[in-house]
N, C-alpha and C positions, 0 to 999 in steps of 0.2 A: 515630574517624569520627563524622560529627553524623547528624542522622536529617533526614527528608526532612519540606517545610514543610506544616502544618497543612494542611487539604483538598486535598494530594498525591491524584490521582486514580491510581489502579493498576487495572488491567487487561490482558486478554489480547484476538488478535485473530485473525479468519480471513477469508473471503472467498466469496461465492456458490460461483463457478464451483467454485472448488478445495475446497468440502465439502459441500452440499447435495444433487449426484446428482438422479436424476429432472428432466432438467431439457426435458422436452415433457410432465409430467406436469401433470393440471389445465386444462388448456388454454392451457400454457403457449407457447411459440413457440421454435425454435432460437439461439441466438445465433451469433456467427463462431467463438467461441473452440468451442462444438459441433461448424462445419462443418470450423473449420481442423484439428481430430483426427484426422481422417479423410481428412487429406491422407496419402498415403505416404510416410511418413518426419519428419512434421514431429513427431511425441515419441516417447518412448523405449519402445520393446518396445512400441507403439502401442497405449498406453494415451487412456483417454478420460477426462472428468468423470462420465458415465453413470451410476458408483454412488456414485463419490467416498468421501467418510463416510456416505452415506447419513442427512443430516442433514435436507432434507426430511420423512422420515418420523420420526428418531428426536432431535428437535431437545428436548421434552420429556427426555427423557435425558442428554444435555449438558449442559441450564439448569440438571438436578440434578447432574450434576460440576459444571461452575460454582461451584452455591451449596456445594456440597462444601469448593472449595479457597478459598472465601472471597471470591472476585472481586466487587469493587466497581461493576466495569461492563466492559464489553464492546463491541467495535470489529466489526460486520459489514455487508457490503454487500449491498444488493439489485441482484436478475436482472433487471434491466431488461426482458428480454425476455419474464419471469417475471409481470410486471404489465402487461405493453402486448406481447401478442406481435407486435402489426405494429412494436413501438417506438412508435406512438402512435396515433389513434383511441381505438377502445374499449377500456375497460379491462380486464382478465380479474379476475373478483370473487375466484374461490378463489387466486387469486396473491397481490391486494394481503391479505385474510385470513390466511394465512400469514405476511406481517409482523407482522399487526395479535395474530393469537396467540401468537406468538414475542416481540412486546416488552412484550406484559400479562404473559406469563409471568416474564421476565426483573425487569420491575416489584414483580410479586406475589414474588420472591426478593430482593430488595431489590438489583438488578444494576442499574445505570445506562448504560441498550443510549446508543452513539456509532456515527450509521449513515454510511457510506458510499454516496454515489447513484451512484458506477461506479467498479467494479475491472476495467477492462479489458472483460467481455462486452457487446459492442455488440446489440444484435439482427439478427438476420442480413437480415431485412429492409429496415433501415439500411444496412447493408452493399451491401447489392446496391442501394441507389440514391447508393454513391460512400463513405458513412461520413462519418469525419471530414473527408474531403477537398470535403464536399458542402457549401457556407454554409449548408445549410438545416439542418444537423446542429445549430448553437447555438439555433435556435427547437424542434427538435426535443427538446432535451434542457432547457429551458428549459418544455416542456410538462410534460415526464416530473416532472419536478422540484417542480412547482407539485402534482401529482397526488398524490406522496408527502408535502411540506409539510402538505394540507389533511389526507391519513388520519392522517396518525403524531407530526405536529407538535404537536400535545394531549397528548403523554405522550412525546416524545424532542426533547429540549431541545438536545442535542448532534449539529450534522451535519458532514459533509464535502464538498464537491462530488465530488474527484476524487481517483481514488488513483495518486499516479509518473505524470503526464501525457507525461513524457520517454518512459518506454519505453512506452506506447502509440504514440508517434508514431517513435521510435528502434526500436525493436524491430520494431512493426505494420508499420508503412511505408518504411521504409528498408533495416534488414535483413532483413526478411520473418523472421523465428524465432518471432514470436509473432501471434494473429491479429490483422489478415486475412493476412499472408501477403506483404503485398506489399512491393516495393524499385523505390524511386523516392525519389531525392534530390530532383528538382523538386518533388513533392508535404508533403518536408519543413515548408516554412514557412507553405502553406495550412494543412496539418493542427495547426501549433504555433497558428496564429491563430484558427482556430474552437475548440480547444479551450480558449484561455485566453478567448473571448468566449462560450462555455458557460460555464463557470464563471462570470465576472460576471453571464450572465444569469438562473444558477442564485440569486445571492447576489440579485438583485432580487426576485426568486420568494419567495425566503424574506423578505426583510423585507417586502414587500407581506402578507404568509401568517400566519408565523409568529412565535413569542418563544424565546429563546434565542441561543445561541452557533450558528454557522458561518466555516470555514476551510477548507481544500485540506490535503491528502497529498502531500508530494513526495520524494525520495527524494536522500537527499546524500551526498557521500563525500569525501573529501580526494583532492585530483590531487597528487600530488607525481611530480617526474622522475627517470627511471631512473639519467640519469648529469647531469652539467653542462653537456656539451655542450649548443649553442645550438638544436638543433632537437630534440632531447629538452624543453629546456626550453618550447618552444613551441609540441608536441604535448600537454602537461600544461597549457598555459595555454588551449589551446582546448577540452581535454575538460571542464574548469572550466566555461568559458565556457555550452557546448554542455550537459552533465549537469546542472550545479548551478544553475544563472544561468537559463536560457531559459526557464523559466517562472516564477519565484518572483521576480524583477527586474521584469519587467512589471506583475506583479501590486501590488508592492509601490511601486514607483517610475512606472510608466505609460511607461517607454521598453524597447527591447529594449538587452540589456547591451551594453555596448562589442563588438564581435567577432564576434556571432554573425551577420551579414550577410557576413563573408569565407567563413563556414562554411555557410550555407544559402542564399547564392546573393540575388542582384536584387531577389526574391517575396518579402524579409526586410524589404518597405519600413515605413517609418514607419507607428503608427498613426493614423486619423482622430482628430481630437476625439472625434468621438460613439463611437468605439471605445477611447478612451484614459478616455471617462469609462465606458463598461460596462464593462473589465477592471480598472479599481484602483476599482470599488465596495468600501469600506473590509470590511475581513473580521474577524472577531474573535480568530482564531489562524491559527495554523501547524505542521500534521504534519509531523513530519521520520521517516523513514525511515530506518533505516541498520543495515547490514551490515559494511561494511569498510573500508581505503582502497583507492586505490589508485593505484598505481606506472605512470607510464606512458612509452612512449617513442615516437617519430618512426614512424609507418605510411606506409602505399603507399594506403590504400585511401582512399576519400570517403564521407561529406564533413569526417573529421575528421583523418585523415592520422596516427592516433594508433592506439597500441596498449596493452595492456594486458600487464603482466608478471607469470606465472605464479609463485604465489607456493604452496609444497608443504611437504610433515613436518607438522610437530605446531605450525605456525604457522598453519597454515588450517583452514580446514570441510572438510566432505565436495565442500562447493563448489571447494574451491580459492582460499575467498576468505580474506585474510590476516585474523588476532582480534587487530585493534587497535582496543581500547578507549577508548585516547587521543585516539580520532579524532571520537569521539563528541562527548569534551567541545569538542574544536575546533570543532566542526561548532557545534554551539548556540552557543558564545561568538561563534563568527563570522558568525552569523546575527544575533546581539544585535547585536552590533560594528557590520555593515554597516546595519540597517535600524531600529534602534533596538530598546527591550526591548518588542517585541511577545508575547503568551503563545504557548509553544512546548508542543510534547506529544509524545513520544519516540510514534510510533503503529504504529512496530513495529519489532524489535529480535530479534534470535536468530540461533539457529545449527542448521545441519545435521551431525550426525553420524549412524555407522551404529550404531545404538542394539539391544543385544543384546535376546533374547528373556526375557520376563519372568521374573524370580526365583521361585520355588518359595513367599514368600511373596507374591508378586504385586505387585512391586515391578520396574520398570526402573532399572536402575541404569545413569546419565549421567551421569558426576564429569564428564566436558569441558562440556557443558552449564550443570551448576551452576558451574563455574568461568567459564565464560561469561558468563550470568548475573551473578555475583557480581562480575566486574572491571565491565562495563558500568554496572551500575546505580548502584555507584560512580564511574564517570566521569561518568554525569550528575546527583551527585551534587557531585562539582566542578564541573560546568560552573552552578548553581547558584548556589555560593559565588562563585562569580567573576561574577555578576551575571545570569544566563539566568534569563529567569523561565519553568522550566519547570513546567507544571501536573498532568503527570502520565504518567505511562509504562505499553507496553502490549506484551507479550513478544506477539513470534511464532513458534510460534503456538499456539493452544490446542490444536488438536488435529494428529498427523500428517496430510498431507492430500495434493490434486495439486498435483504441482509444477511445473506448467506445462509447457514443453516436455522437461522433466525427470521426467514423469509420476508414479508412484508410486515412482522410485528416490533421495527425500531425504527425510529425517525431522527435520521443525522441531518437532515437535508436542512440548508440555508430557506431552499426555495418547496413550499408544502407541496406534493403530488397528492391527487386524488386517483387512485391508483383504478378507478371504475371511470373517471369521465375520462382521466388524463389532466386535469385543470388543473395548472401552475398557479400558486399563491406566495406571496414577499412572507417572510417571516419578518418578525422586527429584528431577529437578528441580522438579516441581510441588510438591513436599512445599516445597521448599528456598524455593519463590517465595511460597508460604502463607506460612510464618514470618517473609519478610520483610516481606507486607504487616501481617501480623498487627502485626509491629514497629516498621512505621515505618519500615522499614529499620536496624532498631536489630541486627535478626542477622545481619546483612553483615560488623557486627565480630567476630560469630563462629567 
């Protein structure tokens, strides 16, 4: 097995909402994903973000795990609501401070902070004047954006606009499972267009602003069909379409993909010019995401008619999602393939198991995990040799955290949380991801 190319960036990744906690703290403002917890029933054992990791307060304690395991640089988002609690106006000072000492710190360890300007928590603010569905959302976040550019862009060279825009809008909007909550197909293609015209007006913001790199986060998976049948195979062809394509096609190409207007309806019209040149403002990469594939066949339901097949044993996560590794390197080669060799960055990758209680030397011990790990990094380790010009990979996640409507009942985390003391524990897969950064990846053939 060869090692991975010279200035390979390695990293681990988390996310606001799901580990900082305290999040009205400072004078900070609610987000959706705040109000949608406190729906009845919309997460498990109705759990909240409230303390999460309680990384707000103990985010100095982290940087020193971090620089512990050797991490290179690090993938996290800001609370939008956290800097701007109305979403925009006045700034809240001890919010954007909070970045601003989390990435000296990060700096001063020699960690190379990759920020995220939204994981999903909209400000609830926003919310209640429509959200994404609002046009006034792209100036909106185009304000926010310019805010963070001018504090953080003198010392974070590396941004993102947006992380998995699909399931904010798949999820937030249509199935309602994640916030705000809501299910409206009509609303589907309003909300795909304003958030792919944030993002280009986020990527103006920044060249007007700042120097460095910026790209998106989007989240891929392989469609393959359940069986041959013809409508199995055309329920895999539109969840393609609809998961993979509907934002990362536009942005890259300036049209929406072939299909996805039989899937989101009329409102799926053509862009403007002046909309065609603010969403493919050129970008300098592309976050890929990725989990699993997945197998799909012929649904009942709208707007994709498609379903998902449960896939169980020792072939899946704690998720249920299947650990194919192969899919990974598919995904980047077919990324290269379709759009040319733009720089790609693996920006989050991992697995959930139920991860036992710490060892007597204070060791978690995760052999599915480092196996995990270990087949994956190798597959985009192939996908490389076969021409991806990936720049550098980032497990998720660092730490156990919230798992969205999944609350505190799935463990991504490299580093164990005991979510009642707060007590940090190594897993052995952290040990396992040390040595491979340490190498190169040269211990993978170990």
């Amino acid at each position: 097995m060869g090692r991975f190319p010279d200035g390979f960036l390695w990293g681990a990744a988390t996310s606001a909402y799901q580990i900082e906690g305290s999040p009205l703290a400072d004078g900070a403002g609610p987000s959706n994903w705040h109000r949608f917890c406190r729906l009845k029933g919309a997460i498990m054992n109705g759990d909240t973000g409230d303390v999460a990791c309680d990384h707000y307060r103990r985010f100095r304690e982290d940087v020193a795990l971090m620089r512990a395991l050797g991490l290179p640089s690090y993938r996290f988002s800001i609370a939008w609501s956290r800097v701007l609690p109305d979403g925009r106006g006045q700034p809240n000072t001890k919010g954007l401070d909070f970045y601003a000492r989390l990435v000296d710190l990060l700096l001063e360890a020699g960690i190379q902070p990759l920020v995220t300007l939204h994981h999903w928590d909209l400000p609830a603010a926003l919310d209640d004047r429509g959200g994404w569905t609002n046009r006034d959302s792209v100036e909106w976040f185009a304000d926010y954006a310019h805010l963070m550019f001018e504090r953080l862009a003198d010392r974070v060279t590396l941004w993102a606009t947006l992380n998995e825009p699909v399931l904010m809008s798949d999820a937030g909007y249509v199935k309602g499972v994640h916030a705000p909550g809501r299910r409206s197909v009509s609303e589907a293609a309003a909300v795909a267009r304003h958030l792919l015209l944030a993002h280009g007006a986020a990527v103006e913001a920044f060249r007007g602003t700042a120097k460095g790199a910026i790209g998106i986060v989007v989240n891929l998976e392989p469609r393959e069909p359940a069986t041959g049948a013809a409508m199995d195979v055309e329920a895999s062809r539109r969840a393609d379409v609809y998961y993979n394509r509907q934002y990362l096609h536009p942005i890259l190409t300036g049209d929406w993909p072939a299909g996805l207007a039989e899937i989101l309806g009329p409102e799926c019209r053509d862009f403007t010019a002046t909309e065609r040149e603010r969403v493919t403002r050129p970008i300098d990469w592309v976050g890929v995401n990725y989990y699993s594939r997945r197998i799909t066949r012929h649904g009942a339901d709208p707007p994709l008619f498609a379903d998902d097949v449960p896939i169980g044993g020792d072939r899946a996560t704690d998720f249920g999602w299947e650990i194919y590794p192969e899919g990974l390197t598919r995904i980047l080669t077919e990324v290269t393939e379709r759009y040319g060799k733009i720089p790609l960055y693996v920006t989050e990758n991992g697995a959930a198991f139920n991860d036992p209680e710490p060892e007597l030397d204070g060791v978690v011990e995760d052999p599915r995990r480092v196996a995990y790990l270990r087949d994956h990094l190798a597959a985009t380790l192939t996908a490389i040799e076969r021409g991806a010009d990936v720049r550098g990979y980032f497990a998720w996640s660092l730490l156990d955290n919230f798992e969205w409507q999944a609350g505190y009942s799935k463990r991504f985390g490299l580093i164990r949380v005991d979510f009642d003391s707060q007590r940090r524990t190594l897993k052995r897969s952290a040990e396992f991801y040390r040595e491979v950064m340490a190498s190169h990846g040269a211990a993978l053939a170990v």
